[in-house]
C-alpha positions in Angstrom: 0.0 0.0 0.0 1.3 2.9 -0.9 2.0 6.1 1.5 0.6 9.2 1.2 1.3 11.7 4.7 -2.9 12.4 5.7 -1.3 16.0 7.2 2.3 16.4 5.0 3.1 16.2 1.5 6.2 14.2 0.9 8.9 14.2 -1.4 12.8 13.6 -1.5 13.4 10.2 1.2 16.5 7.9 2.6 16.1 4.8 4.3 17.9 3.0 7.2 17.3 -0.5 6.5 17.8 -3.4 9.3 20.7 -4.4 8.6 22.5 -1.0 9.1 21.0 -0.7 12.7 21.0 -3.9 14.4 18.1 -3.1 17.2 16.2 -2.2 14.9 13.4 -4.8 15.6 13.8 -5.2 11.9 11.7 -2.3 10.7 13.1 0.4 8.0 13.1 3.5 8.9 12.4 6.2 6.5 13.3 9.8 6.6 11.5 12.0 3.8 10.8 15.8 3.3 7.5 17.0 4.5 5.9 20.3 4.4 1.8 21.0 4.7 -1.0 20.2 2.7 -2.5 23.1 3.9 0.1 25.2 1.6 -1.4 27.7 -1.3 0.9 26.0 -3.6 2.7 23.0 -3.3 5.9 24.8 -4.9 5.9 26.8 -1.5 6.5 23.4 0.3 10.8 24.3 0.0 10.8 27.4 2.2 9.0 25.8 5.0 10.0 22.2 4.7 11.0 19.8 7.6 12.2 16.0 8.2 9.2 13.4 9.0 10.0 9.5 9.8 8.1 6.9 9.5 8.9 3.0 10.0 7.9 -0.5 8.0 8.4 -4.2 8.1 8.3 -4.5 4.2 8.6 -1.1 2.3 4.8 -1.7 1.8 2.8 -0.5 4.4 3.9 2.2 7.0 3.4 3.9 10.1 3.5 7.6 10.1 6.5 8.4 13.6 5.8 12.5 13.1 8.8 14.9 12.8 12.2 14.7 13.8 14.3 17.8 12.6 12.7 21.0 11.7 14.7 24.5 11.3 16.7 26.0 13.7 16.9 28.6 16.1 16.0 32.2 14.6 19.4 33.4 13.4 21.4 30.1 12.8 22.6 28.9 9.6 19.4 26.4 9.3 16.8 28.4 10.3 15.1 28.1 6.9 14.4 24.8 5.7 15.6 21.4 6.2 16.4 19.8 2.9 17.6 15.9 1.6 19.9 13.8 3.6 21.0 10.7 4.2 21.8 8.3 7.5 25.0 6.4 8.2 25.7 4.2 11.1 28.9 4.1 13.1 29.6 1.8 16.4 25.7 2.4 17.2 25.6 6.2 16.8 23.2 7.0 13.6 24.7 10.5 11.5 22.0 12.3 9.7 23.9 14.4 7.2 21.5 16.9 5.9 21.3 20.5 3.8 19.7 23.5 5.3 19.1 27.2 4.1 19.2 30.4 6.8 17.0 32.8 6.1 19.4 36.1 6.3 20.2 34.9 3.1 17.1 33.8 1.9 17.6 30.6 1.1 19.9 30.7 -1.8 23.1 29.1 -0.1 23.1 25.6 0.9 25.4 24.0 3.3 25.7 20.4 4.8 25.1 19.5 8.5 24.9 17.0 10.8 22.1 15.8 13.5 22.9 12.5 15.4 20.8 10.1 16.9 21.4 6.8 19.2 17.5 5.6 18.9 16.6 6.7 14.9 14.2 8.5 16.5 15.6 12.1 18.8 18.2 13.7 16.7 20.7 16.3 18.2 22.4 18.5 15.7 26.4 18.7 15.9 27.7 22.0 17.8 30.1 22.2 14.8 27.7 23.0 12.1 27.8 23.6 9.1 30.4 20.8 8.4 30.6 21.4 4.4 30.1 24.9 2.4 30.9 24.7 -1.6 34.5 24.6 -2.6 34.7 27.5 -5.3 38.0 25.3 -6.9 35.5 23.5 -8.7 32.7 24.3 -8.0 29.5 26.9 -8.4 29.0 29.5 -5.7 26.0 31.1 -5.1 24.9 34.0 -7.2 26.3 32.9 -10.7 25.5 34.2 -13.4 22.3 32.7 -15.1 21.6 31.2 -12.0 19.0 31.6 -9.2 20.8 29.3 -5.9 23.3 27.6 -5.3 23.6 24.0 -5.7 25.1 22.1 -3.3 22.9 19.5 -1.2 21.7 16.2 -0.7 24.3 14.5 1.0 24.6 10.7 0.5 27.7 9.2 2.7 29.2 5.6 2.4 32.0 3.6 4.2 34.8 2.4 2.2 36.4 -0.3 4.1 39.5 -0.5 1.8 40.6 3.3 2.9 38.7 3.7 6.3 37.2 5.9 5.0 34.2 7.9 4.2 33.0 9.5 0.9 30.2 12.2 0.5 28.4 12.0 -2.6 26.5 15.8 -3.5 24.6 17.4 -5.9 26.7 20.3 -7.3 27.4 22.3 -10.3 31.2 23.3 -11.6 32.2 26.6 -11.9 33.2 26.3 -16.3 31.2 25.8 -19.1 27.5 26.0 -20.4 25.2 26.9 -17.6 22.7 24.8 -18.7 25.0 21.9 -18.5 27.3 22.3 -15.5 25.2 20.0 -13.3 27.7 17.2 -11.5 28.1 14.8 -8.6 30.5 16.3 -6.3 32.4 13.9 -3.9 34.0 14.9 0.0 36.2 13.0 1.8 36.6 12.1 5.7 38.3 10.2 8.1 35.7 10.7 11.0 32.7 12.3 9.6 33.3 15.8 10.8 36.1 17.3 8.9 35.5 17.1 5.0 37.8 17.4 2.5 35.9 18.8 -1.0 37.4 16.7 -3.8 36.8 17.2 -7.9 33.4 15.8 -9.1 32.7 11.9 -10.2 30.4 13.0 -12.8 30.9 14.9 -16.6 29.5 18.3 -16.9 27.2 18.7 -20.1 24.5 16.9 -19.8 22.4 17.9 -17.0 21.3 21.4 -15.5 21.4 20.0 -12.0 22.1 16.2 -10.6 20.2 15.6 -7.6 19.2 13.1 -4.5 22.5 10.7 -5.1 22.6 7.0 -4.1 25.9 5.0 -4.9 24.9 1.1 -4.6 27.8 -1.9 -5.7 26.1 -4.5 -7.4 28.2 -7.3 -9.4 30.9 -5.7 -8.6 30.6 -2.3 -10.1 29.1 1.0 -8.8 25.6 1.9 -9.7 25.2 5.9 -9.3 21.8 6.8 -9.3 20.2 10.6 -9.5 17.4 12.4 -10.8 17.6 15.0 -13.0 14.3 17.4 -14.6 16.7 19.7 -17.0 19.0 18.4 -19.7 21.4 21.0 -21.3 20.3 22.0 -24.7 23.6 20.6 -26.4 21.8 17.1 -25.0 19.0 17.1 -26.4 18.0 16.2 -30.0 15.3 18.3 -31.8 12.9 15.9 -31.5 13.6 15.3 -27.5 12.3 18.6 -26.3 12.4 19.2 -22.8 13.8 15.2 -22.3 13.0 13.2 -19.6 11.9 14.4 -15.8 13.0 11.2 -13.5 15.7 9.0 -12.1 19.0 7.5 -14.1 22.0 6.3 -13.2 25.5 6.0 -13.8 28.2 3.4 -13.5 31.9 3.0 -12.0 34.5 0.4 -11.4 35.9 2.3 -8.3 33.5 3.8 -5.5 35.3 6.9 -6.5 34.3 7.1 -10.2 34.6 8.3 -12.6 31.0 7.5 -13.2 29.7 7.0 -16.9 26.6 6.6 -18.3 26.0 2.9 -19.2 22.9 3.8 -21.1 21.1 6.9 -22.3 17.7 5.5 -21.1 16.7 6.4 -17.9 15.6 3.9 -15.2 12.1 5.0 -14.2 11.0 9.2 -16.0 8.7 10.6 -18.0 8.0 14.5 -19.7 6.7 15.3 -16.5 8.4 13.4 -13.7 5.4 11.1 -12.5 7.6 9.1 -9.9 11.3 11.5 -8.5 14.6 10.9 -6.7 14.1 7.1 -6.9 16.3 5.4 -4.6 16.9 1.2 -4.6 16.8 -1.2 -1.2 16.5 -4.0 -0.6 12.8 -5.7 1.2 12.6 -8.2 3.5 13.2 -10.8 1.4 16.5 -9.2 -0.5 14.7 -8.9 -3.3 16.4 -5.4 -4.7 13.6 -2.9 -5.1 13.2 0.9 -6.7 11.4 3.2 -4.9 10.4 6.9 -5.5 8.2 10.0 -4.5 5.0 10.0 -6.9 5.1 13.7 -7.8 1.9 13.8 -9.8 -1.8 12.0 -9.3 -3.4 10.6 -12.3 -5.2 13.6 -13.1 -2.4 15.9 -12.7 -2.7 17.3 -8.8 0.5 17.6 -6.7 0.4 14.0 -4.8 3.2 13.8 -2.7 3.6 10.0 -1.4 6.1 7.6 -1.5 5.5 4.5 -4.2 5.2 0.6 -3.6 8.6 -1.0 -4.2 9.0 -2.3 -8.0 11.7 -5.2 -8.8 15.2 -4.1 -10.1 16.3 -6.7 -12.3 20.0 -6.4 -13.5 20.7 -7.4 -17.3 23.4 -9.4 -19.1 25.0 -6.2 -20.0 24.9 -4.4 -16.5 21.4 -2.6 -17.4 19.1 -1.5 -14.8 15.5 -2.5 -15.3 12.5 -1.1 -13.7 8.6 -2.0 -14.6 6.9 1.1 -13.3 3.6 -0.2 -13.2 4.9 -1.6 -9.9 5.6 1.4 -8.3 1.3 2.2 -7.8 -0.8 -0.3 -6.6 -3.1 1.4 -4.5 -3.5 4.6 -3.0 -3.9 5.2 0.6 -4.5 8.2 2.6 
C-alpha cells in the first residue's frame, strides 16, 4: 500500500534498513521531506520544509513516527528549511547528514550539516555546524551568473572499508562551461565524519542542469550511481527530444570513487513530467532489490506527494538496470 502523509506532502526520502541498525526490531526507517497540505501552492513546500520519519516491516505498508528535525533557532545557519539527507551508522551512533538554508540569506546558499541520533528516533544536531560549504576550486558559488541558488545539497555518505574511510556523494554544479550543462556529482572526503575534504566531481558536466538526490549502490561488482535530473542542457537534447526526460538515471563505475559513466542513455524509471522522482533502490525483507520513489503527480495531474510501492530491479546481461513502473502504484492510501 502505498504512502501518502494524511497532514504532510512528501517528497525527497532515505532509508535505514535493518541491517544497518542492528536493534532495529527489523523495521526500516524512512526519513523523507514533508511540508503541509494546507500550503497555497505545493511549490511553496521548499521554504518551509522539515524531516518526517516513518517505519515499516516491508517497504509496503507504513506507520506515520511525526517529525524529527525541523529548522533552527531564529538566526542560525538552518533556520530556513531542512532539505535531503542521508543516514550512516557508526559503532551504534546514527549520522543524519542533511542540507539546510538560513533565512538572512534567503535561502539561496546551501550547506551540509549534521544531526545525530542513538535511537533513529531524537536527533541532536552537531555543535560544529555547518560541516561542508561549496569549494569554489570547482565548484559553483552562489549568485552565478544565469543562476537563481546555489547547488550544493543532498548528501549521501558511504563507508569504504579499503581506505577507512568515508565519501560524500552531492549534488553540485562546476564553476566552467555552459550553464545549462554544468550540473555534477561532487564527492568529499573524511576520516571521522566531521572534517570534510571537498574533492573534484565523479560525474561529466554537459548533460544535465542540476544532478540531484544521489545514491551510490555496488552490485556485481561495479558502482551503480543513481540521481534524478528534470533539465538536460540543450547541447543534449536532439530536436525531437524537447524538454527530455523528468526522472531518475543512473550512472556506472568500477571504483566507489568514479569516474562514473553513463551505461545507457535510457533512464531507469521518468517521463516528460516526472510522475515518480529521486528514486532510490533497497533491498525488502526478502532481499529482493527494489526501486522506490516520491509520486510527484496524481493521475489527473494534482501535486500527490507519497512515497511508491517497491518495484523489482532486475539487473541485465549487459549491467542494465530495469524497472517496470507499473509496480511502483498499486493502491492509493491516505
Amino acid at each position: 500500500m502505498v504512502f501518502i502523509p494524511e497532514e504532510h506532502y512528501l517528497w525527497d526520502f532515505w532509508i535505514v534498513s535493518p541491517d544497518q541498525w542492528k536493534d532495529s526490531r527489523e523495521l526500516y526507517h524512512l526519513y523523507y521531506l514533508q511540508a503541509p497540505r494546507t500550503l497555497r501552492d505545493p511549490k511553496l513546500r521548499h521554504g518551509v520544509a522539515t524531516v518526517g520519519h516513518a517505519i515499516s516491516h516491508d517497504l509496503r505498508q507504513w506507520v506515520n513516527c511525526g517529525t524529527v528535525l525541523e529548522a533552527g533557532r531564529p538566526g542560525s545557519w538552518d533556520d530556513r528549511a531542512i532539505w535531503t539527507g542521508s543516514v550512516l551508522v557508526r559503532d551504534g551512533l546514527a549520522y543524519m547528514f542533511y542540507t539546510a538554508t538560513c533565512q538572512a540569506e534567503k535561502g539561496l546558499v546551501q550547506r551540509i550539516g549534521l544531526a545525530v541520533s542513538t535511537d533513529l528516533v531524537h536527533w541532536e544536531r552537531h555543535p560544529g555546524n555547518p560541516l561542508l560549504e561549496v569549494d569554489t576550486h570547482w565548484y559553483e558559488p552562489q549568485s552565478a551568473e544565469q543562476w537563481e541558488a546555489q547547488t550544493w545539497r543532498d548528501p549521501y555518505v558511504v563507508y569504504s572499508s579499503d581506505e577507512e574511510a568515508y565519501y560524500m556523494f552531492l549534488s553540485a554544479r562546476v564553476n566552467a562551461g555552459p550553464h545549462d550543462g554544468r550540473g555534477v556529482i561532487g564527492l568529499a572526503r573524511s576520516t571521522d565524519l566531521l572534517s570534510w575534504e571537498v574533492l573534484p566531481p565523479v560525474s561529466m558536466p554537459g548533460d544535465f542542469t542540476e544532478m540531484e538526490v544521489p545514491q551510490v549502490v555496488p552490485l556485481n561488482g561495479r558502482y551503480y550511481l543513481l540521481f534524478c535530473a528534470t533539465r538536460h542542457a540543450a547541447a543534449r537534447l536532439s530536436p525531437s527530444e524537447g524538454r527530455g526526460w523528468s526522472g531518475t538515471h543512473y550512472l556506472v563505475a568500477d571504483k566507489l570513487t568514479g569516474p562514473y559513466r553513463p551505461l545507457t542513455n535510457e533512464p531507469l524509471v521518468a517521463d516528460a513530467i516526472g510522475t515518480y522522482y529521486a528514486g532510490k533502490l533497497a533491498r525488502d525483507s526478502a532481499g529482493t532489490l527494489s526501486f522506490i520513489a516520491w509520486r510527484q503527480w496524481d493521475e489527473v495531474g494534482n501535486f500527490c506527494g507519497g512515497l511508491s510501492d517497491p518495484a523489482a530491479v532486475h539487473v541485465l546481461p549487459d549491467g542494465r538496470l530495469q524497472v517496470h513502473p507499473q509496480q511502483l502504484w498499486t493502491a492509493q492510501t491516505r
